[in-house]
Every structure is written in structure tokens, then in C-alpha cells.
VEXPASE-83738 format. One line per 10 residues: number of its first residue (from 1); their letters; for each residue x, y negated, z negated of C-alpha. Coordinates in steps of 0.1 Angstrom, whole numbers, padded with zeros to 4 digits. Layout:
N
NUM	A	X:Y:Z ~ ...;
//
This chain:
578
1	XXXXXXXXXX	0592:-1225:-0880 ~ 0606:-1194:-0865 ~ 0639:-1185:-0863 ~ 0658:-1180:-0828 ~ 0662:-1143:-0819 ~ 0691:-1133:-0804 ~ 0675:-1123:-0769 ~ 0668:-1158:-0769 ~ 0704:-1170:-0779 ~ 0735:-1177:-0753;
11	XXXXXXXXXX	0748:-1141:-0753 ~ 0776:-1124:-0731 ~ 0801:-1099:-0751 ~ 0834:-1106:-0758 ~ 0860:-1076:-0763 ~ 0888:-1088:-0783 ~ 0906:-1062:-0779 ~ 0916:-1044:-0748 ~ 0952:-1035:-0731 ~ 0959:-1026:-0693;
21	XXXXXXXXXX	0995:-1026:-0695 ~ 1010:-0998:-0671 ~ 1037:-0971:-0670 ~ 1061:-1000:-0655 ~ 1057:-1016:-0692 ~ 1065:-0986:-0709 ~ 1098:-0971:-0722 ~ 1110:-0938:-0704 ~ 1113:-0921:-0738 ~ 1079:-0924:-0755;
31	XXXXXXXXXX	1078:-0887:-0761 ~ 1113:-0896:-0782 ~ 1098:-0881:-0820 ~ 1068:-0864:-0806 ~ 1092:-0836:-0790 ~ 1127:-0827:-0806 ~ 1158:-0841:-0788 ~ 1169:-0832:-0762 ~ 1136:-0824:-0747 ~ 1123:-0856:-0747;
41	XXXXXXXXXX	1148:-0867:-0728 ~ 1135:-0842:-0701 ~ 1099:-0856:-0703 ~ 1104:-0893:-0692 ~ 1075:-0911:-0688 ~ 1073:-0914:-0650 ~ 1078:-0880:-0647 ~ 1049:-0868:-0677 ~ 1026:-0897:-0656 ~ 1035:-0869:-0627;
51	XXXXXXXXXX	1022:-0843:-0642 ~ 0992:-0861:-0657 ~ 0984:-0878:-0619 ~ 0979:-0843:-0604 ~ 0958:-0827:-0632 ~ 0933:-0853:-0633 ~ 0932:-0860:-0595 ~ 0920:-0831:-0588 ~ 0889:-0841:-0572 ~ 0885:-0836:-0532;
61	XXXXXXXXXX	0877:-0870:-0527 ~ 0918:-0871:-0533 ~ 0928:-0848:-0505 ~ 0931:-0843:-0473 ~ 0907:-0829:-0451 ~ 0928:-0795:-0446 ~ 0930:-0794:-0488 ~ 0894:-0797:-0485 ~ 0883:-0775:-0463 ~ 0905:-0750:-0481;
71	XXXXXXXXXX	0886:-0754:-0515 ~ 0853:-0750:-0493 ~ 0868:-0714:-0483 ~ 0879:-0704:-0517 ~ 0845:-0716:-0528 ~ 0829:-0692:-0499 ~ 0851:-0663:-0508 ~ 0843:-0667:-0549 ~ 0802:-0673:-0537 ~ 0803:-0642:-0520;
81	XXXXXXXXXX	0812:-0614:-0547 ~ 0791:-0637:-0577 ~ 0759:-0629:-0553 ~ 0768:-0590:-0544 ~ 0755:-0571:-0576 ~ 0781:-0547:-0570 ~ 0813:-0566:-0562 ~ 0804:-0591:-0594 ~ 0805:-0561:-0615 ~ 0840:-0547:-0600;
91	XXXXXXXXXX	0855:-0577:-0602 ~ 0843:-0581:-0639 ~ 0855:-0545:-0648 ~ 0890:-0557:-0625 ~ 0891:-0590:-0649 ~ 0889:-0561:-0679 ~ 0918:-0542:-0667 ~ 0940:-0571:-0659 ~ 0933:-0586:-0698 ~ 0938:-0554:-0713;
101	XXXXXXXXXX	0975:-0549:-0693 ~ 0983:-0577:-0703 ~ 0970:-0578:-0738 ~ 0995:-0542:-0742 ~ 1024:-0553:-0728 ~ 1021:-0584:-0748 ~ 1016:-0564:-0782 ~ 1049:-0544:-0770 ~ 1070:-0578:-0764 ~ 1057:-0593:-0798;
111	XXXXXXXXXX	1063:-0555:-0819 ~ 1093:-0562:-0835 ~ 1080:-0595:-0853 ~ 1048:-0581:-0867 ~ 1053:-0543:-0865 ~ 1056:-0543:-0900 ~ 1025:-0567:-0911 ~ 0990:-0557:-0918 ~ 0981:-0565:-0888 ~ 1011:-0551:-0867;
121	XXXXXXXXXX	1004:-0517:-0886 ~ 0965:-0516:-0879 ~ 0971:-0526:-0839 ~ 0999:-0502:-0838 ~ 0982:-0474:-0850 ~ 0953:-0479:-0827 ~ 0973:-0482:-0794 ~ 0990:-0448:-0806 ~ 0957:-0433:-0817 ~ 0945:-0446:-0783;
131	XXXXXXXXXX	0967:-0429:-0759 ~ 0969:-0452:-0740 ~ 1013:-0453:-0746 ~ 1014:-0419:-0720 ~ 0995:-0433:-0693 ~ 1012:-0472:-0685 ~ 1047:-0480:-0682 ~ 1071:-0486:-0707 ~ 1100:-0514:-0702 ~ 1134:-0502:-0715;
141	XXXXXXXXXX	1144:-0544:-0717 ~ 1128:-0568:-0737 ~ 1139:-0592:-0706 ~ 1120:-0569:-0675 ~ 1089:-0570:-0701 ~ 1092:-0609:-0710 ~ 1090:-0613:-0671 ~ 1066:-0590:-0664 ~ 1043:-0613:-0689 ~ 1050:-0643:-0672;
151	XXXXXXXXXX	1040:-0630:-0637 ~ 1011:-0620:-0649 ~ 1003:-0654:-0661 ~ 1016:-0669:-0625 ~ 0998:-0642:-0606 ~ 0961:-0646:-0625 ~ 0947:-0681:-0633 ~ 0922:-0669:-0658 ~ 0949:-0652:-0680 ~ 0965:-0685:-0682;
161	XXXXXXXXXX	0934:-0708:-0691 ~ 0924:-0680:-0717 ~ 0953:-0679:-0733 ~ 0956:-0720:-0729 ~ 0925:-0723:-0748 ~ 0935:-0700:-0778 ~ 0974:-0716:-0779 ~ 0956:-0753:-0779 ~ 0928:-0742:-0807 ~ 0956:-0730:-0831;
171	XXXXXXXXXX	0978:-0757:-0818 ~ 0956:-0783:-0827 ~ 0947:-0768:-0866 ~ 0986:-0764:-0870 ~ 0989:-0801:-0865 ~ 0962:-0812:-0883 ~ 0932:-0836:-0877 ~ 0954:-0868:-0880 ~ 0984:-0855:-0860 ~ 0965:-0840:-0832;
181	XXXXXXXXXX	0948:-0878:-0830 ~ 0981:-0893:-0827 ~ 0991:-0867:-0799 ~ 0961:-0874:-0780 ~ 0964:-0908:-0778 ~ 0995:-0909:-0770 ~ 0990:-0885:-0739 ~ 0965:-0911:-0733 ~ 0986:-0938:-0731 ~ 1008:-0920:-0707;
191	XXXXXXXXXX	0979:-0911:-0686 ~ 0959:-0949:-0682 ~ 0996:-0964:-0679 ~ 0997:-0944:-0644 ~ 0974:-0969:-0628 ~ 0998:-0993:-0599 ~ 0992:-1028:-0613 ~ 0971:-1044:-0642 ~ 0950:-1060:-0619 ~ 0930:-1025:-0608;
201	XXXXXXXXXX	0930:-1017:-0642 ~ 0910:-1047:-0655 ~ 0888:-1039:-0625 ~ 0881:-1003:-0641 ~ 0875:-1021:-0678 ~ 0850:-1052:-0664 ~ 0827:-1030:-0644 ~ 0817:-1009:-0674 ~ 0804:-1046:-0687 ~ 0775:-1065:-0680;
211	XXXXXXXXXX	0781:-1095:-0657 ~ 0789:-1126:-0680 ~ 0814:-1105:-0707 ~ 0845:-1117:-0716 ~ 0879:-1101:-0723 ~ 0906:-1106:-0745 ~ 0940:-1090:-0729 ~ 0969:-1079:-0753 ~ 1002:-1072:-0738 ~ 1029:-1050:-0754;
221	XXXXXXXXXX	1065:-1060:-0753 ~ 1083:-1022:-0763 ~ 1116:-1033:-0750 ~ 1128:-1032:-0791 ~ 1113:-0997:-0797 ~ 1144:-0977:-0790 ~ 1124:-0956:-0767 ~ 1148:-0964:-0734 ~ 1146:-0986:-0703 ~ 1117:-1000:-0695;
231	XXXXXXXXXX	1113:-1009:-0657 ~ 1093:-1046:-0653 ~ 1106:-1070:-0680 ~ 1085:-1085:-0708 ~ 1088:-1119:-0684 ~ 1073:-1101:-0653 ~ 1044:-1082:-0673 ~ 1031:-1122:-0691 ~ 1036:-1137:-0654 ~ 1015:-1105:-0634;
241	XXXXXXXXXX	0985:-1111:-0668 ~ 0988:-1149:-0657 ~ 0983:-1146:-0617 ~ 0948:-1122:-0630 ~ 0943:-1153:-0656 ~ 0943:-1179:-0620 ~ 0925:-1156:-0602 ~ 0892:-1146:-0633 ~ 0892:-1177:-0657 ~ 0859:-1171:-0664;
251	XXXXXXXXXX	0865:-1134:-0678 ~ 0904:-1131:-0687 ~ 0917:-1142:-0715 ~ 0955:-1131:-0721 ~ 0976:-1133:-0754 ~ 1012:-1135:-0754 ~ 1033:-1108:-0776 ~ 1061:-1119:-0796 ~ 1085:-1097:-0811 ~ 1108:-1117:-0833;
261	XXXXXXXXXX	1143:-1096:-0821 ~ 1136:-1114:-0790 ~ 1129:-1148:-0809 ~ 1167:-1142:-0829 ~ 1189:-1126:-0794 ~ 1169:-1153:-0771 ~ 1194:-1177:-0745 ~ 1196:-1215:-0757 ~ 1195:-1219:-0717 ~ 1156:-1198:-0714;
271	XXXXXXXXXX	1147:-1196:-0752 ~ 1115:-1176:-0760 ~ 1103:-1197:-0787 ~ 1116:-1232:-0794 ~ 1108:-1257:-0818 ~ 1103:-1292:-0826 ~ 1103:-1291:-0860 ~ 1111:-1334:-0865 ~ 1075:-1339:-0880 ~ 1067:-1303:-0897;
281	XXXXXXXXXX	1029:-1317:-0900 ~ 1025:-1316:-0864 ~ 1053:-1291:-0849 ~ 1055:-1290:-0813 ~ 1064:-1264:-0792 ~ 1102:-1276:-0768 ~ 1102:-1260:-0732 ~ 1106:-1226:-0736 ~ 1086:-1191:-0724 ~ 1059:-1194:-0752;
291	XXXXXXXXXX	1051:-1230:-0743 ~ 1047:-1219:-0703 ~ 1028:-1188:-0714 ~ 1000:-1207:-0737 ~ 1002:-1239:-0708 ~ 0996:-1213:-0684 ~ 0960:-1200:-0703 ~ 0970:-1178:-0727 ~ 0951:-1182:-0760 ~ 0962:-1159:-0792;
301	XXXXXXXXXX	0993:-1145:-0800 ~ 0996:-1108:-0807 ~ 1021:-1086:-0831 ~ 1024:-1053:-0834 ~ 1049:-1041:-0871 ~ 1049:-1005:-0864 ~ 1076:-1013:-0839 ~ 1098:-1020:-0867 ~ 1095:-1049:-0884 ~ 1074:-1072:-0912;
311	XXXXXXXXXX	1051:-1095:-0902 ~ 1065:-1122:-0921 ~ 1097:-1119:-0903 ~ 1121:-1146:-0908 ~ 1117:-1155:-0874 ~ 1083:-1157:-0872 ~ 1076:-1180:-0901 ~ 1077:-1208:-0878 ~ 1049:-1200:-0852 ~ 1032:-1189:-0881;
321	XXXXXXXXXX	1034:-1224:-0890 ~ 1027:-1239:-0855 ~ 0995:-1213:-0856 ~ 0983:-1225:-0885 ~ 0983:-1265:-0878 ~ 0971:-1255:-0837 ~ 0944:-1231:-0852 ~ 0960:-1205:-0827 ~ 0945:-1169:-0833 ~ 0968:-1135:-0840;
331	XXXXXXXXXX	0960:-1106:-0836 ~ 0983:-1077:-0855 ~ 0979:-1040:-0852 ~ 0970:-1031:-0890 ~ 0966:-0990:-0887 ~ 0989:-0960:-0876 ~ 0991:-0955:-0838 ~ 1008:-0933:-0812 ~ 1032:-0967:-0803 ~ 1058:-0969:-0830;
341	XXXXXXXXXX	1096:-0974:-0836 ~ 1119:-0946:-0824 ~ 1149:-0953:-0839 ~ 1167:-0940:-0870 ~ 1150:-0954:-0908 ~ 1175:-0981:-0916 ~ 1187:-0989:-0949 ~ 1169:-1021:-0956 ~ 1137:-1003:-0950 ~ 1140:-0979:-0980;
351	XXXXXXXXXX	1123:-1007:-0998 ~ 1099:-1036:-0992 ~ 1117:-1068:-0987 ~ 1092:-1088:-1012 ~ 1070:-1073:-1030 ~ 1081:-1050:-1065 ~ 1075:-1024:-1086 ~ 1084:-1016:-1123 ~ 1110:-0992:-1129 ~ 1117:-0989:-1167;
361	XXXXXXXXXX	1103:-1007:-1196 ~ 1066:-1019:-1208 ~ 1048:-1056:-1212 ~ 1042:-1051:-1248 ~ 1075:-1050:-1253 ~ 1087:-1072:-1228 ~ 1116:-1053:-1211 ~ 1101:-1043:-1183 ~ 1125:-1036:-1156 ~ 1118:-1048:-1121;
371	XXXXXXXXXX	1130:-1039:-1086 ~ 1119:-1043:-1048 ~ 1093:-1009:-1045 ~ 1108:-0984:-1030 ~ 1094:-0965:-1000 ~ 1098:-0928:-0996 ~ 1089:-0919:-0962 ~ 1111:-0903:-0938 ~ 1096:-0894:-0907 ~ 1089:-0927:-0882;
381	XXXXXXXXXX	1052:-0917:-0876 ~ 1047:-0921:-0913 ~ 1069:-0947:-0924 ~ 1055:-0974:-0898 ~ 1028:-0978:-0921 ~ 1049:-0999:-0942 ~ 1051:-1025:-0915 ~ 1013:-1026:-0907 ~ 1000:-1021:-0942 ~ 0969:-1049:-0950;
391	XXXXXXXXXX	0990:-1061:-0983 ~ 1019:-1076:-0960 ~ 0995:-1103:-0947 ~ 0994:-1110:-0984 ~ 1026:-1126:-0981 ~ 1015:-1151:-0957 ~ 0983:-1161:-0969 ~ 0983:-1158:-1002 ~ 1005:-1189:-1014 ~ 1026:-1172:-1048;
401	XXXXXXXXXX	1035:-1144:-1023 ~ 1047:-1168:-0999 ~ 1066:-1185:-1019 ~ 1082:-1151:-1027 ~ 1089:-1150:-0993 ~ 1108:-1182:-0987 ~ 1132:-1171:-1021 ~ 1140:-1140:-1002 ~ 1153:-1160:-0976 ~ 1165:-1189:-0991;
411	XXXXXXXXXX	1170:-1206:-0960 ~ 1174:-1244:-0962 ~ 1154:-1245:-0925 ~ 1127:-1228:-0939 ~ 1125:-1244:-0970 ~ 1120:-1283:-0954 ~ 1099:-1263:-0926 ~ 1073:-1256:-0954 ~ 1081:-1283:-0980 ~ 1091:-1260:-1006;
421	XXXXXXXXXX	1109:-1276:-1036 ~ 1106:-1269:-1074 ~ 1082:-1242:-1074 ~ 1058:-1260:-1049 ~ 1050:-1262:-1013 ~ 1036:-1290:-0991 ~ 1025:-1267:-0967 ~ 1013:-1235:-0964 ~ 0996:-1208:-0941 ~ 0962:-1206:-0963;
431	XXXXXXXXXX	0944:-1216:-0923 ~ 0964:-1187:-0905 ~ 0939:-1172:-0884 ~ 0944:-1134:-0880 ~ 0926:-1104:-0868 ~ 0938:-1073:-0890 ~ 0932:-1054:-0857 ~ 0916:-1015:-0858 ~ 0904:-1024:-0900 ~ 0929:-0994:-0911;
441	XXXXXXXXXX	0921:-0969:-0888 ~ 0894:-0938:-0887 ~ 0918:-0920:-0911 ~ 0911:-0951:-0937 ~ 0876:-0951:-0929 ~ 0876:-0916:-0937 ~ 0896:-0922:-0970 ~ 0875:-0943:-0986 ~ 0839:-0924:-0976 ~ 0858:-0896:-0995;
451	XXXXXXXXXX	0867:-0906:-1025 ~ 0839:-0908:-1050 ~ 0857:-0908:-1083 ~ 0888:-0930:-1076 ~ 0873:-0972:-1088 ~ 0889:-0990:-1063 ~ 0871:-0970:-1031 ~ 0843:-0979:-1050 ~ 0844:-1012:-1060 ~ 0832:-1029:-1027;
461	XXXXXXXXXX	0799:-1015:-1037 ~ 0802:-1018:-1075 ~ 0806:-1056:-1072 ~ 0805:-1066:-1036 ~ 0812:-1103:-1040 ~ 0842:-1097:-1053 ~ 0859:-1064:-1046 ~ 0896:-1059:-1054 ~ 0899:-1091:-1066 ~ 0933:-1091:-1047;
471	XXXXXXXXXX	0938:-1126:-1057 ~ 0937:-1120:-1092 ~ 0956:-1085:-1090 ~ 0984:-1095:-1064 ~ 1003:-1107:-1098 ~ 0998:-1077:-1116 ~ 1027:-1055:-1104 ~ 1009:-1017:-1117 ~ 0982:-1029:-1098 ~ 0999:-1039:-1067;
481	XXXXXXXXXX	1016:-1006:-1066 ~ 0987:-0986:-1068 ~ 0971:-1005:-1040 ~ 1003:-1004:-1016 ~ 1004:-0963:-1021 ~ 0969:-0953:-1031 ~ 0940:-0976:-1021 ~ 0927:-0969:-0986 ~ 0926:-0996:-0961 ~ 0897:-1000:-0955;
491	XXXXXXXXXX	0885:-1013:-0991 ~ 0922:-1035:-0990 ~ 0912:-1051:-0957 ~ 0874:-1058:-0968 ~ 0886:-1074:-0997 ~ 0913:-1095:-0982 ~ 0880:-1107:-0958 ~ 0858:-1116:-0986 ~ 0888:-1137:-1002 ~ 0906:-1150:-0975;
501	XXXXXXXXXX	0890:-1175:-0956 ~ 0905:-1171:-0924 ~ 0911:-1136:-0920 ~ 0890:-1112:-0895 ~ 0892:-1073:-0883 ~ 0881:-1061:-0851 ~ 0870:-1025:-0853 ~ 0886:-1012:-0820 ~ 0892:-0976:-0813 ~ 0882:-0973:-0855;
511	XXXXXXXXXX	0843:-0964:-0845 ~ 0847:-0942:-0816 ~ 0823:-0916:-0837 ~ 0790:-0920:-0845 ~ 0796:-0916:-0881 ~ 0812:-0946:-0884 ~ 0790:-0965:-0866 ~ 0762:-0963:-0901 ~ 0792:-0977:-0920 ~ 0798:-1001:-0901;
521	XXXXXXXXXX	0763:-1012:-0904 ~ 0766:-1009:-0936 ~ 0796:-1037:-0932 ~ 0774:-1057:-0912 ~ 0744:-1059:-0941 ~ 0770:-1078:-0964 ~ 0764:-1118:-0961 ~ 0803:-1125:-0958 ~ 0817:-1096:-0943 ~ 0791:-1099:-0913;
531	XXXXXXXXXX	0813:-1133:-0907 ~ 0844:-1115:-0904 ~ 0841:-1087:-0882 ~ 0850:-1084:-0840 ~ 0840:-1062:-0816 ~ 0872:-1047:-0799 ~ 0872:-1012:-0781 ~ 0912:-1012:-0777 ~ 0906:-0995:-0739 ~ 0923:-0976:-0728;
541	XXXXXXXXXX	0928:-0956:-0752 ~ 0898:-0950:-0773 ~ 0885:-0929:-0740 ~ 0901:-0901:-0755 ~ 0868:-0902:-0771 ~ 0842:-0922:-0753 ~ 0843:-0941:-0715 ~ 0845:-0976:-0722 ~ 0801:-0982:-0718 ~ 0793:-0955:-0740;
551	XXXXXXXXXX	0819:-0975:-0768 ~ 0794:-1005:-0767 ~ 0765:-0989:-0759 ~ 0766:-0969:-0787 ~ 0769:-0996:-0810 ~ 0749:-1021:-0798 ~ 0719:-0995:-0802 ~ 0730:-0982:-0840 ~ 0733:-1023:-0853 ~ 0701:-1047:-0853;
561	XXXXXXXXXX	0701:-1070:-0829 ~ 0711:-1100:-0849 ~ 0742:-1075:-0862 ~ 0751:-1070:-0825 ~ 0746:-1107:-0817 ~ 0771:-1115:-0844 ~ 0799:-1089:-0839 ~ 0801:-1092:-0801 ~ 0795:-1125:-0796 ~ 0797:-1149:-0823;
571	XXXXXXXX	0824:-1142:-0846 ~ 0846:-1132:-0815 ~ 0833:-1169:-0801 ~ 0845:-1182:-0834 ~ 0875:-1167:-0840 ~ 0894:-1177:-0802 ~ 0875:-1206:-0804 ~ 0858:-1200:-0767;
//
């Protein structure tokens, strides 16, 4: 009998992974570590939103009808001298003159700082072999000349875009591919978070869709970022997501962030998260903000680390718990991102709270010397991988770890929470559903197509049913520190799916290029793997890159259908249980 084709299956796509939080959700001093203080200071977010409005507004569709008619003359005026042979070629050989005066003068105001390169010495000698020193001007102050430049640049639009383009092209190789990524999507952020209210950006995401789709909503709660005031509290932003919930059921489907700060500083009078924890078989959840939210139709909760702190969080263990026995999805941000914590490295974060390293010593021998491993980074863009690495989930699902986790804490709560006495739990978090949201990142992705010599980028391949064997080398602490520092993501997370029962990774943002669209495919072609994988396009800010419909429409035409049916619709259908 034949099988049933997907054309001939239910089929609607699901996005698992979208945002349309707004500049009233967002701290004032997200530029805080992307520009030195005190300047960020100086480029608050409602003001760099400003900026952002009036570059890409520029349409006429956006102004008045005098601002119109006023392009329409410009227009009429710059018409006229392309279509007379004459004036086109005097104002090409006027465009000349105006580069080359500037191009002198701005030789003379750079002279003293590379007069006495290779370079300096070669251009020097040509302007003075030139002549061209007796016939123009010569400032006596580096001040009049600095000025002079810079009405130039006021005075003559194409100087400015010309030089724009050069400054961004160096600009952009100075920072690297990886930096200049994170740049980007951060000014992204800033400009999608300029739209009024969440409700007209869903609008913008669900008509890029095909009728029936379905979208899973993922608000941010930066208020513990140390990135300044935020104008709508965390409160205002779930109840706005629920009114859109009321008003598109059938469509909308909103998760509720939870930061554990705001689980430890809550008010006993309006706690965030409150438990009854009487019968820990069965906890339920006691009046509290959580309990309205998920009444209310939320359906996941979502986590984001890189805002600085683990996801196994002492106060966290407990939903984790409640998530586990209600079957409730997470989804955690598990890659490096332009959203990350601001503040100063603290102590406690120079090494991880769990998991080890070996300092001195050898097993033959037996005097191996253990302590916590130690992590070196120093700059917050870099060391907020330590929060979102794969292995941390580790310490949730994977029971020794976890029991490494509860003797960290060594809290009595805890302890009865998850029945853990001589060496043993009753309980566990082995069911935890979770979504390692973005699977590592493009850089990862990158990583591990790279590397053709190093085994464990290669053993996916090599032996694909089992991988890293994470279970077996979690215990074996060389290993486990050449995995933390070495191993790229995207082989970590693809083993933790294989061995993991309940794990998942959408691949939002991750596959906004083509080339990783065939190894993706190549993901999709693996019997188990297939099972674990969401489609997610984390909009808004993949359209640095692609609009939203050229995201799916793009992938749906490099998988087979049955690949497509299964990454957009079924495991998503599967995983929040729709």
C-alpha cells in the first residue's frame, strides 16, 4: 500500500521561533560594550531608533505632499543634465575636480602620520612632482583644513557616500566576519524594535505566511542586563502578547520568559513563580504571575543565559521540575547573540559552578588534582558563551551531572524537591523538554564544516549512531574539557539529540545562507536527528539577511518534501504539543 505524501497530510507551518518585542521592551543602553563609555551613554536606544526611523523611511509614500513634490523637482533638475550630452559630461569632469580637492587637502591633513611610510613618501613625491602644491591653497592650521574637509563632505553628498563605502569596507574586515555579524544584528534589533506595538509587528511576520501557519512568540525580559531603564515592565509586555493571544488563538502562541533574579527578588504579596511543592510527584503551581500567564494561553517557557546566568540556576530547578512532570516545552538561546549581559565579569564566573577540570597529577598514578574549570574570557561578547554553551544542559538531563548539581547547592529544599538521598534520586529531569534554540550558531556550523582533521568534528559521520558518546565521556574529565573549549556546537548539540530523548534544536537565524541549507539536509537524511529538529526563523532579526518568505521559501525548496513536512510541521507539532 502506498505511503501518504505529505501534500496529502494535514500541513500548516509552525515557526517556533519568532520575537516582536519593541524599543519599549528594550534597555536604553544596548549600545553599552559595543561603543566605549561614555559614548554609549550618548546613543540611547530611543534616540539610535531616531536615527534609524528616518534612514529607512525614506520613501515618498512617508511624506508630505510638499516633500514630494520637492523630490519630483530634484528628480527634474538631475534628469535634465543626465540627458544633455554636454552638461553630463561637465558635471562628470565638475564631480572630478571636487574628488580631487578633496582627495589633496585630505593627503595634507593626514601628512604628518604617514609622511614618513612607503606610501606617504611615494604620494608625496607625486603631488610635489605634480605641481599641483603652487596652484591651490595652502592652510597654515591644521584646524581651518580639518574644517574645510568637513564642509566638503556637508556641501557634496557623493563625497560622503564614497567615502562611507570605503570607511564601512575596511570597517567591516577590521572587525571581522563574526564581529561585524554581531554588529549587524544588533543594529537590527534597534531598527525592528522601532515599530509602536507588538500587535503591528506580528501583522508584518503572518502575512509573509501562508493562511493556516502558526507562531510561536518569545518575549525577552532584559530588565537584569545592566543595560539601563527599560520603559514597559516585563508585566505589561506578557499582558500586551496575551490581549494578541485573545484576539488570534488560532495563530499566536506566546511563551513566558523567566529570568531567575526575578524568581529570587520577587514580592511574597505578587510572587513571579510560586510553588506547591506538598506532593513533589505532582507540583502545582500557587497564584502567582506564571500561573496567570500559562492560564492565560501561554504554552513554553523561554531562557535566555547569555544574560548572565546558568541554566540550572538554583532558582530554576523547580519549574524545571514542574516542566518536566507538566511536559511544558523550553526553549533556551544556545549560540552567541547581539543580546548579552553588560555588566562587569564577576568573580564567581571565572569558573564553572559544576563541572571540572584536572589541574596537576595523572590517573595512573592516582593523584590527580581536581578543581572547578576555569574560564578565561574577559570581554562580555565572549564570555556569555559560558552561560549558553550545549554541555550546561548536561547538568540537567544527564542524571550524574545533576546530582553534581544538587551537592553544589546542598540545599535541604532541593534535596526533598528531587528525592535525593545517599547517592540516589527519586526524581529527575531525564523528560525535560527543551529546544537548544539557533543549534550553535552559523559560526559553529562553520566550525565544524572546517575542521577536517580534528575526530570529534568528525565523528557524527564516522559513527553516526552514536557520535560523541557524551554519555559515556561526560565522566571522563580530559574529555569533558576538550569538549567545553574545543568541540564546535554543532557536533555537541547533534550528539546531545541522538542521546537525549527529549532534547530538540530549532535552526533559527542559523541557515540564513544557502550553504547551510545542504547541511541541513544533510541533518535531515539521519533517521533520529530528522525527529529532533524545528523550523524557527528568529524574525526579526535574521532579515539582516533574508525577508522573512525568502527564510522559508528557501528551505522548503532545498529539503524533500517529506524533510519539509517534518521540520515545519511535525516535530514543531510534537514538541509544543499543538
Amino acid at each position: 500500500m502506498p505511503t501518504q505524501s505529505a501534500k496529502e497530510k494535514e500541513f500548516f507551518i509552525i515557526n517556533t521561533h519568532t520575537h516582536i518585542f519593541t524599543k519599549a521592551h528594550t534597555p536604553r543602553h544596548l549600545a553599552k560594550k559595543f561603543v566605549p563609555w561614555p559614548f554609549y551613554r550618548w546613543l540611547g536606544t530611543d534616540r539610535v531608533v531616531g536615527w534609524l526611523e528616518k534612514y529607512y523611511t525614506r520613501n515618498p509614500a512617508f511624506f508630505t505632499y510638499e516633500a514630494r513634490n520637492n523630490r519630483w523637482n530634484t528628480y527634474r533638475r538631475k534628469i535634465a543634465v543626465q540627458r544633455n550630452p554636454l552638461l553630463h559630461f561637465l558635471n562628470g569632469l565638475w564631480k572630478v575636480a571636487i574628488w580631487l580637492v578633496f582627495g589633496y587637502y585630505l593627503l595634507q591633513w593626514v601628512r604628518p602620520a604617514i609622511q614618513n611610510t612607503y606610501l606617504g613618501k611615494w604620494l608625496y613625491a607625486f603631488v610635489k612632482w605634480s605641481g599641483i602644491e603652487t596652484y591651490v591653497y595652502t592652510f597654515d592650521n591644521g584646524w581651518n583644513l580639518f574644517f574645510f574637509l568637513i564642509l566638503l563632505l556637508l556641501l557634496f553628498g557623493y563625497i560622503r557616500r564614497g567615502l562611507w563605502k570605503f570607511v564601512k569596507g575596511r570597517l567591516l574586515k577590521l572587525l571581522g566576519k563574526d564581529r561585524a555579524e554581531l554588529l549587524m544584528r544588533y543594529l537590527n534589533i534597534i531598527r525592528y524594535s522601532d515599530y509602536e506595538g507588538m500587535g503591528t509587528t506580528f501583522s508584518k511576520l503572518k502575512q509573509q505566511y501562508p493562511p493556516k501557519s502558526k507562531f510561536v512568540v518569545l518575549p525577552m525580559d532584559m530588565a537584569y542586563m545592566e543595560a539601563g531603564p527599560i520603559p514597559h515592565s516585563y508585566d505589561r509586555q506578557m499582558q500586551d502578547l496575551l490581549t494578541i493571544k485573545k484576539n488570534k488563538p488560532d495563530s499566536f502562541y506566546p511563551f513566558v520568559f523567566v529570568d531567575p533574579r526575578r524568581i529570587a527578588e520577587q514580592d511574597p504579596q505578587d510572587p513571579f513563580c510560586l510553588f506547591d511543592t506538598s506532593d513533589p510527584d505532582h507540583l502545582l503551581l500557587k497564584p502567582c504571575a506564571l500561573k496567570r500567564y500559562l492560564e492565560a494561553g501561554c504554552i513554553g517557557i523561554k531562557i535566555y543565559p547569555a544574560l548572565g546566568y546558568y541554566p540550572f540556576d538554583k532558582e530554576l530547578l523547580p519549574l524545571w521540575l514542574y516542566c518536566s512532570q507538566k511536559e511544558l516545552p523550553i526553549t533556551t538561546h544556545c549560540s552567541v547573540g547581539p543580546i548579552f549581559y553588560r555588566g562587569a565579569k564577576k568573580k564567581e564566573w571565572d569558573r564553572h559552578p559544576i563541572l571540572e577540570e584536572i589541574i596537576s597529577g595523572s590517573a595512573k598514578e592516582g593523584n590527580q588534582v581536581l578543581e572547578k574549570m576555569r574560564l578565561l574570557q574577559i570581554k562580555n561578547k565572549d564570555f556569555q558563551a559560558n552561560f549558553t554553551h550545549p554541555l550546561n544542559y548536561t547538568c540537567l538531563v544527564h542524571e550524574p551531572l545533576l546530582k553534581n548539581v544538587l551537592d553544589v547547592y546542598n540545599d535541604p529544599e532541593l534535596n526533598t524537591l528531587f528525592g535525593y538521598k545517599n547517592g540516589s534520586l527519586a526524581r529527575n529531569l531525564n523528560s525535560l523538554k527543551i529546544n537548544l534554540a539557533h543549534y550553535g550558531g552559523a559560526e559553529n556550523w562553520d566550525r565544524f564544516l572546517e575542521k577536517d582533521r580534528q575526530q570529534e568534528a568528525n565523528e557524527l559521520l564516522y559513527d553516526p549512531t552514536r557520535g560523541l558518546g557524551l554519555k559515556e565521556e561526560l565522566s571522563n574529565t580530559t574529555n569533558l574539557y576538550k569538549f567545553w573549549h574545543y568541540v564546535d556546537w554543532f557536533s555537541l548539540i547533534s550528539s546531545m539529540l541522538l542521546e537525549f530523548e527529549n532534547l530538540y534544536a530549532d535552526v533559527s537565524y542559523t541557515v540564513h545562507e544557502n550553504q547551510y541549507l545542504t547541511l541541513l539536509a544533510e541533518v535531515m537524511r539521519h533517521p533520529k536527528l530528522q525527529q529532533r529538529v524545528l523550523f524557527g526563523t528568529d524574525f526579526y532579526v535574521v532579515s539582516n539577511h533574508k525577508t522573512e518568505k525568502q527564510f522559508w521559501i528557501d528551505m522548503q525548496h532545498s529539503l524533500s518534501e517529506e524533510y519539509w513536512y517534518l521540520l515545519a510541521y511535525e516535530n514543531p507539532r510534537r514538541f509544543l504539543k499543538l
